[in-house]
C-alpha positions in Angstrom: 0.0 0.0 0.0 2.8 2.2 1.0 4.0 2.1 -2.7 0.7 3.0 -4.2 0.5 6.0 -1.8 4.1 7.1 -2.5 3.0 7.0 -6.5 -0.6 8.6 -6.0 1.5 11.3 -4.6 4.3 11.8 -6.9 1.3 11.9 -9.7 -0.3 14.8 -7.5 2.9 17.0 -7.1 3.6 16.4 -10.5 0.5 17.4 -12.1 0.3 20.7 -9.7 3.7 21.3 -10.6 2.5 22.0 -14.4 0.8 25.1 -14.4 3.9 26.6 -12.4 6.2 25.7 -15.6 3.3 27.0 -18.2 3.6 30.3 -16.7 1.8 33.5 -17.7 3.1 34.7 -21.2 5.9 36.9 -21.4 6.2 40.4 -20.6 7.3 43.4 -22.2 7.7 46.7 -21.0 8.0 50.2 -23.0 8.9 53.6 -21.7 8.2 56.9 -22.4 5.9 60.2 -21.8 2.7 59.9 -21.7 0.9 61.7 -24.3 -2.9 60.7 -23.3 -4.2 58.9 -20.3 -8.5 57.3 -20.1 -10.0 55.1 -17.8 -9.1 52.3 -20.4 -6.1 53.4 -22.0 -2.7 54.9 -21.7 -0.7 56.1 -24.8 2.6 56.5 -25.0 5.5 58.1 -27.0 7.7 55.6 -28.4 10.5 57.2 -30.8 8.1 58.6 -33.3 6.0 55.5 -32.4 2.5 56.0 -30.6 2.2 53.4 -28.5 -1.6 52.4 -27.3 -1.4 50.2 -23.7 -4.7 49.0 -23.0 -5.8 49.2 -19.2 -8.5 47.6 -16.8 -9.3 48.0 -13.1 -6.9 45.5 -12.1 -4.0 47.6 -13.7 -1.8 48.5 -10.9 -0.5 52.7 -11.5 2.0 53.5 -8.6 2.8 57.2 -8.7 0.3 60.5 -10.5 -0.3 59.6 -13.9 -1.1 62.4 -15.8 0.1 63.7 -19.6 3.4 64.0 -20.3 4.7 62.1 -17.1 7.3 59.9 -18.1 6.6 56.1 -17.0 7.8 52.1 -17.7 4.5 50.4 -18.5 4.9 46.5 -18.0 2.6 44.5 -20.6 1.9 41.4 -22.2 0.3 40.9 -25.5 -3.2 39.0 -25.8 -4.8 37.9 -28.3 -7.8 39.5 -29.2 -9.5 37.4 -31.8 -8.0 34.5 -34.0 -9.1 33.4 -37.8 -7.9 29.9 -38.8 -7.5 30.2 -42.4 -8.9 27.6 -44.5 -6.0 24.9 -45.9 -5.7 25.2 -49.4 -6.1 21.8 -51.3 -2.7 20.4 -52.6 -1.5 21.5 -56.4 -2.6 18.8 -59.2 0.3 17.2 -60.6 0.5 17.1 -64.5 0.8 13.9 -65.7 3.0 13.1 -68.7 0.9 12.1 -71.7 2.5 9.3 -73.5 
């Protein structure tokens, strides 16, 4: 029995164990003033980019954020929507005629 339990409970700690190694995905982070700040967004100068960060309740802001404060926003990408493309059917070969 002892053996049973000792693999019941290597299974366990393995299988918990997964979602630590999946992670979240990775982040990225971009820096520079802030050229417009909403309740759902926070835009930033990149370069001569225009960066547009999406926000949500559960974004953590430490510090006044306000236009043309300079700040390090930390982000990951989602995905927003995804289109599987149809796959195309293979080529015909042409046969010799003989």
């Amino acid at each position: 029995m002892s053996k049973n339990w000792i693999a019941a409970m290597t299974l366990t700690a393995t299988l918990l164990g997964v979602p630590a190694f999946a992670g979240a995905p990775k982040t990225y982070q971009v820096t520079g003033p802030v050229l417009e700040v909403t309740s759902d967004m926070i835009v930033v100068k990149k370069g001569n980019d225009r960066w547009e960060i999406a926000r949500n309740g559960e974004t953590k802001v430490t510090g006044d954020l306000k236009v043309g404060s300079t700040v390090t926003i930390q982000y990951r990408m989602t995905a927003a929507s995804v289109e599987v493309k149809a796959e195309k059917a293979p080529a015909a070969k042409k046969g010799k005629k003989g």
